[in-house]
C-alpha positions as CSV (number, residue, x, y, z in Angstrom):
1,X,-207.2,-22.8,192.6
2,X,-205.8,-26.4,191.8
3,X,-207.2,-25.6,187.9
4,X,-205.6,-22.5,187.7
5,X,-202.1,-24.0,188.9
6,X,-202.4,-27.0,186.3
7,X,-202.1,-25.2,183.7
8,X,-198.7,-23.0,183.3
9,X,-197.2,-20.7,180.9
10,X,-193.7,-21.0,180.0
11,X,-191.8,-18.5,178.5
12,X,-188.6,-19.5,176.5
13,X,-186.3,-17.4,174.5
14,X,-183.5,-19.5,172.5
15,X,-180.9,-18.0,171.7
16,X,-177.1,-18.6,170.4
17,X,-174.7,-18.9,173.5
18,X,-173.2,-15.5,173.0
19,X,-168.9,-15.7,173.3
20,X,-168.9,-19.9,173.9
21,X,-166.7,-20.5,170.2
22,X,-170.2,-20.6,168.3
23,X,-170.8,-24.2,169.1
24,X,-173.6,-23.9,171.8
25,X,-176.7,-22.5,172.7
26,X,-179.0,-21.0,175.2
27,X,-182.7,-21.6,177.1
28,X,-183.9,-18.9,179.0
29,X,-187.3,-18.1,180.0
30,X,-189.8,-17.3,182.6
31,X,-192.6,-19.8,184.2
32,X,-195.8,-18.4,184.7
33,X,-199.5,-19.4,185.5
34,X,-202.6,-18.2,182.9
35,X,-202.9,-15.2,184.9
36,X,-199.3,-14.5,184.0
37,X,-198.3,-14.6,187.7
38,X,-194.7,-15.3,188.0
39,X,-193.9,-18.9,189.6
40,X,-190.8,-18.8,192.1
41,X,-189.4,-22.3,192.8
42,X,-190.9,-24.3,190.0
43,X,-188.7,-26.9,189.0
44,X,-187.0,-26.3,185.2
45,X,-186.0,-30.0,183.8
46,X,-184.7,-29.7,180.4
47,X,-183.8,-32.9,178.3
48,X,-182.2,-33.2,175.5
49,X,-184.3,-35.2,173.3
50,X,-181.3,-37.1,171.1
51,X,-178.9,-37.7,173.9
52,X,-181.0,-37.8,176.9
53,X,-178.4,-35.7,178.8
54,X,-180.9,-34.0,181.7
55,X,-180.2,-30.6,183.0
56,X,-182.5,-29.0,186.4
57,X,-182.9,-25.6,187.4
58,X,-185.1,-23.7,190.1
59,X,-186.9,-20.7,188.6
60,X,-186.0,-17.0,190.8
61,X,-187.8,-14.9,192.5
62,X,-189.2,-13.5,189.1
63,X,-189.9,-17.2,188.1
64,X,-186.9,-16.7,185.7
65,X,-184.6,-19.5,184.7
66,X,-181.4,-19.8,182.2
67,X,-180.0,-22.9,180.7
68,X,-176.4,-21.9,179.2
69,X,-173.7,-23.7,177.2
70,X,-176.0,-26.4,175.8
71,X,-175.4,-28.6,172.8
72,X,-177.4,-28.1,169.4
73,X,-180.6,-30.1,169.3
74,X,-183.9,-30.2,170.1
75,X,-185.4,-30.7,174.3
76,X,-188.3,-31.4,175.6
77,X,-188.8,-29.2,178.9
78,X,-190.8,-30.1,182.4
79,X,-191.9,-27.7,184.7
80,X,-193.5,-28.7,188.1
81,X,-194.0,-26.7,190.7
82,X,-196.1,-27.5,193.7
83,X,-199.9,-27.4,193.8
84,X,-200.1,-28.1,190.2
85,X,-199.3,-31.3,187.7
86,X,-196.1,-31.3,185.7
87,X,-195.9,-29.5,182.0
88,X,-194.7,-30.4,179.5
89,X,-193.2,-28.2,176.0
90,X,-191.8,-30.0,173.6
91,X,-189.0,-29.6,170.6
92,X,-187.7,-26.7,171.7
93,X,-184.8,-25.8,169.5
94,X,-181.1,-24.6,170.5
95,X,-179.2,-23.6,167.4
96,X,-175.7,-21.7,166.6
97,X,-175.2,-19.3,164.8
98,X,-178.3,-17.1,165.1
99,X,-181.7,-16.3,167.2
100,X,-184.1,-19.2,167.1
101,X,-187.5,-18.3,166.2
102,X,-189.2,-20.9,168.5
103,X,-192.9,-19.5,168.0
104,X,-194.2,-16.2,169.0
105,X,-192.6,-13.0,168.2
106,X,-188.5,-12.9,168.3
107,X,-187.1,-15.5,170.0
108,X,-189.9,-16.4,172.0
109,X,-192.4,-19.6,172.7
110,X,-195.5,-19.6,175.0
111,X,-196.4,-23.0,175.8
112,X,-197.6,-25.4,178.4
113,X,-201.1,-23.0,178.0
């Protein structure tokens, strides 16, 4: 069980902050284990790599998070959640102006696998 937990899947979809005067961005996504179980409660810390500036969020019910209004730049994200070690994804990209192709498919990055 502990194997299975120490790895995790993290979903994130960058995307333009939508309405915010074009000069910020989004992180959503959705933690997950290799199963693609959803992960409730897992702990979301997102830093942004130039500045520093540290942002935490607890993933829903649906293991869903959403990181709004943040400045353009690359992050590096942890995700920790209990039973399992910490994950890492790095340089994921917010931009303005347009959907980020961080990876897979529209918008979207599988990592942490």
């Amino acid at each position: 069980m502990r194997l299975a937990t120490s790895f995790l899947a993290i979903l994130i979809l960058v995307l333009p902050g939508l309405g915010q005067a074009g000069s910020t961005g989004d992180i959503r996504g959705t933690v997950a284990d290799p199963s693609n179980s959803r992960i409730a409660g897992g702990i979301v810390a997102l830093v942004n790599d130039a500045t520093g500036f540290r942002y935490e969020q607890t993933t829903d019910s649906q293991g869903q998070f959403d990181f709004e209004l943040l400045p353009p730049g690359a992050y590096t994200a942890r995700v920790t959640a209990e039973g399992m070690s910490p994950q890492l994804s790095q340089n994921l990209r917010v931009t303005v102006g347009g959907a980020n192709d961080a990876g897979r498919g529209a918008g979207e990055r599988h990592g942490l696998r």
